[in-house]
N, C-alpha and C positions, 0 to 999 in steps of 0.2 A: 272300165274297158279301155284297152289302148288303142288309140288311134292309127289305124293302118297305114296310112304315110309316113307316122312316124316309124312303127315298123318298118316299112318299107327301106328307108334310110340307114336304121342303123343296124351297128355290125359288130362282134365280138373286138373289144378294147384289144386281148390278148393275141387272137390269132387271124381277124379279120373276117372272122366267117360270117355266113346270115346268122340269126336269131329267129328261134321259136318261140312263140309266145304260150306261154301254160297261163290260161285263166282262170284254171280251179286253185293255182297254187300265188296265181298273182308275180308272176317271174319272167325271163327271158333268159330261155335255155339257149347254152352255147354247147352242140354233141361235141366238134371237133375238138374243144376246151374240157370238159366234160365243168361246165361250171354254171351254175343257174344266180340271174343279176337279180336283184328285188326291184319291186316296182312299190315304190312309197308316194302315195299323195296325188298318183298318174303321173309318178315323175320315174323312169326309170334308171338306178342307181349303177351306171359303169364302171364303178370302181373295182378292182380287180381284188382288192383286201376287203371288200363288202360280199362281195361272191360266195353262193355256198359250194364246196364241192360234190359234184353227183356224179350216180358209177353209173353204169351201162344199165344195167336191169330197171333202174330208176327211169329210165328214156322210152 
């Protein structure tokens, strides 16, 4: 589980926006990016070339 403050703080690498956290899928979706980050080890992975890409129905 990720820590709500960290949540709290961080924000899409690419376009600044908040972050949703999907815990069935273990990720931090960005809608505005349409890109889901992974979360490895409870460390969550901001890299923009680590990002999967996700379409709208997926949201």
């Amino acid at each position: 589980m990720l820590d709500p403050k960290l949540l709290s703080i961080l924000v899409c690498p690419l376009t600044k926006a908040p972050l949703i956290y999907d815990r069935e899928k273990n990720e931090l979706i960005s809608k505005k990016a349409g890109l889901a980050f992974p979360i490895r080890h409870n460390i969550p992975v901001m890299l923009i070339d680590e990002a999967r890409k996700i379409d709208e129905e997926s949201l």
